[in-house]
C-alpha angles and dihedrals in degrees: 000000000000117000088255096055086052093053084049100055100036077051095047100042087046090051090049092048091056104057094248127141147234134245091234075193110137119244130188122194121188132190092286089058101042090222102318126154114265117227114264111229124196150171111226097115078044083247121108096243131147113270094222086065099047111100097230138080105267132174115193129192114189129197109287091045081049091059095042098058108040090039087126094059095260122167122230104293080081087088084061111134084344085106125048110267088004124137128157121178131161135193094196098055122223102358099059123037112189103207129207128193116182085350097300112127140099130265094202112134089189114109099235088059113133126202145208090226110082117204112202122180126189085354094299117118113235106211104171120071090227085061096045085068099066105135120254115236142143085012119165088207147320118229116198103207105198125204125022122352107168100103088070105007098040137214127002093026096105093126094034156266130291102201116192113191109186121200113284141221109280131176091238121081110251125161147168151185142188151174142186134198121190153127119347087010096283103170121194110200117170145140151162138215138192156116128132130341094178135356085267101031129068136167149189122204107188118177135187135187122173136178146179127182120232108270108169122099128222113213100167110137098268100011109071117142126151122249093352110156146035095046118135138178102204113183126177142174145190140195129193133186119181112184115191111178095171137359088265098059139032130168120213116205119186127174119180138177146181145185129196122188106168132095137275132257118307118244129209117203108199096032108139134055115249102257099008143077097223120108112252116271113267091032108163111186094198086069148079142178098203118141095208100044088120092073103050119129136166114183120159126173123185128182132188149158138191145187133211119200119182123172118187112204109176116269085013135055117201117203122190102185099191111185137176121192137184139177132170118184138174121191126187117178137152090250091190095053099218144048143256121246127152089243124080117245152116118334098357118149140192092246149003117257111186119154145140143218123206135179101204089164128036131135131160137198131198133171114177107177121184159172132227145174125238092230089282090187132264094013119032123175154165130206115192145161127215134194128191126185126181133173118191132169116200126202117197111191122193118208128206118224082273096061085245108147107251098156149064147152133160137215133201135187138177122188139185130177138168138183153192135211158166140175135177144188127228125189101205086188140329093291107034124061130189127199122185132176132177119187126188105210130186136190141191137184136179121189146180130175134173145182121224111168123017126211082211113054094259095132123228106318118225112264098267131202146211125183117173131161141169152153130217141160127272116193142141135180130207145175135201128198130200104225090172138332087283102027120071114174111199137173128196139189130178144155121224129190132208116201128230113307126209130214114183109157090146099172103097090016140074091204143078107201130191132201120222123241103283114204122198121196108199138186127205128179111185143164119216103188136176111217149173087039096308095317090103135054123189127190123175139164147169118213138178122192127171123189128200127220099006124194121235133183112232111196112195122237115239095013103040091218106162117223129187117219133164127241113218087224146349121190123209130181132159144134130249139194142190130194144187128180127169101208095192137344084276107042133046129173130205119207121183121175123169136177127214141185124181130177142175122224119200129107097187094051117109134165142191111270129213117313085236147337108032134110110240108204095188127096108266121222125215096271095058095262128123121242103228086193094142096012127139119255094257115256092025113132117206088211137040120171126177140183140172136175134192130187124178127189133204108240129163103313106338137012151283116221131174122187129187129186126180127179127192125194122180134234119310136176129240105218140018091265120072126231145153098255115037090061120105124234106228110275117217117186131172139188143214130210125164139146145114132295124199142161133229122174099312114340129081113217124200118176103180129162114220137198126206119193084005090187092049095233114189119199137153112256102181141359149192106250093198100065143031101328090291113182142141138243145231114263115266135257115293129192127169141124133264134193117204126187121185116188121210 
């Protein structure tokens, strides 16, 4: 072992001791650089800067991680624990990520959810949790922004921003395409085209279609059929035109579509074991016993458009971003994943539980407009407002053991919001740089639910109403300092807001109930540092945020009637690294660690607890309720830890590579409430992907077989807290084989 691979992996193996963590961030080297780690360049000043000079903790995936990753076709909760404080999970499957930054997120399966974790794709915010499940695919990187990002982003981003930039329009020819073949006949076919049209228009056509054939059993008594559930046929498409008449203004125009037919997450009653938190013995994840598994749909289409308008007048850039989306869903599943019977087995439960969400009506509407300087020198600023306007109507349908309809509620919101904002950038002197932002945002809900036929005898409900607003102040401040050419020091802090929130499931409930704003205020210290001569790259940071009046989601026990409430504080603090070494020309490793705690404060704070047959480990009040005084955020895992390696190796006229990526999150809990059973054991999951690359005139081949989930690990990832231990499970274990052309 060469002196170099010694210093790597004392490095390494320090960093990792230490709890620090690692910049899961992509870099290329070519012959000139002799294997040397490319500059990361990202957006989330909505500037192009280097991220090693903005004053905030950032994670980046570009393109070839992104493949790599998501090669069997997964959606993307694929980026889950790949990236430091990260966790995605979903109980609906492919159509509704929850997202969770430092532990900050929310666990609401209802439609009209809102979360403190923005996504924004191509600069465009994605409110509604239908919207936050388009595909990824021919993306030119993700950044995951951590901590407050009201002053430029806006509201609901107090835990952070998730920012998608997909490949762009360009004047030269480029092209690809791909396509994927594995277990359960998942096939993976997409492409993208693009280059010039004329010398002022270019555009880009990228398509997806994905698909994946049923593959779980039902074995419930009556009810047996063969592969019967988690199947989908996912296709997408977008176009982009970029006109550039002249060097000072270009218009972006981007459509995009897609269409989903398949069926929702799977659950398991029965799943855990009673004062445990192992699944049962015999547990076979490619089986259910549901008696209404038959009926079971999933279909989600989403439509959307933006443009881009940018003028370049000299000192000053204006940028007008116009977008349109809309979304309908329907989703049917066996909620409570078995069956009744009066004799006792797998997978019986004390009642049926069938029902069904659908959004038959959504469109949103947001215009951002804004000002900002060419680096004109020492200050440099943008001013900006923002409006956003969406109008949704939610149906929420309840199913006897029959599948006969005998429920039914709906839910309507309006919502406006505007906003205004402004930033700059000081440099105090050569070394020491100071950013500062302020934003005025305002929000506005009106709201109306009613209940019209209950599955429990509770009778029509009258039309109720919400109708919350305000308005409050985003900023943060921040400084970095050049210790050296290699070394910036930087601290941040910075106070986020997240507007009213609205729950109103009515059907088996009599009230809507609102959450008040919640703020956070958050510091962060970090060290973003190139080493080894340019072969390694460090980041590091602390941080401490506390947020007042959170709001949490309470489901109910027996009756799983979701409820929003408002801690009157939760604390978080942690520490997080990235890191990036390139070992040799040929070989370069990735290592992300990141710690996080996360509490709730607040002694006068109780919730509902499981329906039956949990063991509940808080303190319970006089009314039956646990007291979450001290308790974790849910789905907030203490600990994250990633790692990926490629090698690549000269042979003939192209190349072999091979690439490997594991990520390891420990235990959560699923709910407020603590018990035995509805916490999840760590999950630990890991993926192959190796082949060969070659060129040949003017086309570059790649034929690779991949593995997802390689050991097979099977956890629950999620549960029903009202009836039998039901819960769901991680997707299994996936290999095939792909063959991907691109064409210059």
């Amino acid at each position: 072992m060469n002196n170099f691979s010694k210093l790597f992996l004392s490095v390494q193996a320090a960093l990792l001791a230490t709890g620090s963590m690692a910049y899961a961030a992509e870099a290329t080297q070519d012959d000139q650089n002799d294997g040397k780690l490319e500059r990361i360049m990202v957006t989330a000043q909505k500037r192009v800067q280097n991220a090693q000079e903005v004053p905030l903790a950032i994670s980046a995936l570009k393109s070839s991680e992104l493949e790599n990753l998501g090669a069997a076709g997964n959606d993307l909760r694929f980026m889950a624990s790949r990236i430091p404080s990260l966790n995605i999970e979903s109980s609906f499957g492919r159509t509704f990520p929850r997202f969770y930054i430092r532990g900050m997120g929310n666990t609401d399966f209802d439609l009209n959810s809102s979360q403190p974790v923005s996504l924004v794709v191509d600069d465009v915010v994605q409110e509604n949790a239908i919207l936050k499940g388009y595909p990824i695919f021919d993306m030119e990187r993700v950044e995951v922004l951590r901590g407050p990002q009201g002053s430029l982003f806006g509201r609901n981003t107090t835990a952070g921003i998730i920012k998608l930039d997909t490949k762009k329009p360009t004047q030269e020819f480029s092209a690809y395409a791909k396509a994927s073949y594995g277990t359960f006949n998942t096939t993976n076919i997409e492409g993208a085209v693009g280059g010039g049209l004329t010398d002022t228009v270019s555009a880009r056509l990228s398509v997806l279609d994905q698909q994946r054939d049923d593959w779980v059993d039902n074995k419930a008594p009556g009810f047996e059929k063969k592969d019967q559930l988690e199947g989908y046929h996912d296709k997408a498409a977008r176009l982009q035109v970029l006109w550039e008449p002249n060097s000072d203004f270009s218009a972006l125009v981007n459509l995009h579509y897609r269409d989903l037919d398949g069926t929702p997450r799977v659950n398991h009653a029965n799943a855990m074991q009673v004062g445990g938190n192992d699944l049962v013995d015999g547990f076979d994840r490619d089986t259910v016993y549901q008696n209404a598994a038959s009926r079971a749909e999933q279909t989600v289409t989403t439509k959307g458009g933006s443009a881009k308008l940018e003028y370049n007048f000299g000192d000053y850039t204006l940028t007008s971003i116009t977008a349109y989306e809309k979304a309908e869903a329907y989703s049917r599943a066996d909620v409570d994943g078995g069956y009744t019977s009066a004799t006792p087995g797998i997978s019986v439960v004390g009642f049926n539980s069938e029902s069904a969400d659908g959004l038959p009506k959504h469109h949103q509407l947001t215009q951002e407009l804004r000002i900002a300087t060419n680096e004109l020198g020492r200050l440099d600023w943008q001013a900006g407002v923002f409006y956003f306007d969406e109008e949704l109507n939610i149906d929420s349908y309840d199913f006897d053991s029959n599948g006969a309809q005998d429920g039914f509620a709906y839910q309507k919101q309006d919502t406006k919001a505007w906003a205004v904002f402004g930033s700059l950038d000081f440099d105090v002197t050569d070394e020491f740089k100071v950013t500062a932002g302020i934003r005025y945002s305002h929000d506005k809900k009106d709201f109306e639910a009613q209940r019209l036929v209950s599955p429990i005898g509770g009778g029509a409900t009258d039309v109720l109403y919400a109708n919350p607003s305000d308005g409050q102040i985003s900023w943060d401040l921040s400084g970095v300092y050049t210790l050296t050419p290699d070394v910036n020091l930087y601290g941040r802090v910075a106070q986020g807001f997240r507007a009213p929130s609205i729950q109103g499931r009515l059907l088996f409930g009599d009230e809507v109930t609102v959450a008040d704003s919640e703020t956070m205020t958050s510091a962060e210290l970090g060290i973003k540092s190139d080493i080894l001569d340019n072969r390694g790259r460090v980041n590091f940071d602390v941080y401490y945020y506390q947020l007042d009046n959170q709001q949490l989601t309470a489901v109910g026990g027996g009756t799983n009637y979701n409820r929003l409430i408002n801690a009157d504080k939760s604390v978080g603090y942690g520490a997080e690294m990235d890191s990036q070494f390139a070992v040799t020309r040929n070989f370069m490793v990735t290592a992300g660690v990141s710690y996080n705690h996360t509490e709730i404060q607040d002694d006068q704070l109780a919730v509902g607890v499981c329906g039956s047959g949990c063991t509940v480990t808080d303190p319970i009040d006089a009314n039956g309720n646990a007291i979450i005084d001290g308790n974790p955020l849910p789905q907030a895992p203490k600990w994250t830890v990633n790692m990926t390696a490629n090698y690549t190796y000269p042979l003939a006229d192209g190349e072999l590579f091979a690439s490997t990526d594991w990520a390891y999150r420990s235990s959560v809990n699923f709910f407020l409430y603590e018990s035995k059973e509805f916490e999840s054991r760590y999950l630990l999951e890991g993926g192959l992907r190796a082949g060969y690359r070659w060129t040949a005139g003017n086309t570059d081949y790649e034929v690779a077989a991949y593995g997802r989930n390689i050991t097979n690990t099977t956890r629950v990832t999620g549960a029903i807290d009202f009836n039998n231990l039901t819960g769901f499970v991680n997707d299994p274990r996936v290999v095939g084989v792909e063959l991907k052309a691109s064409f210059f």
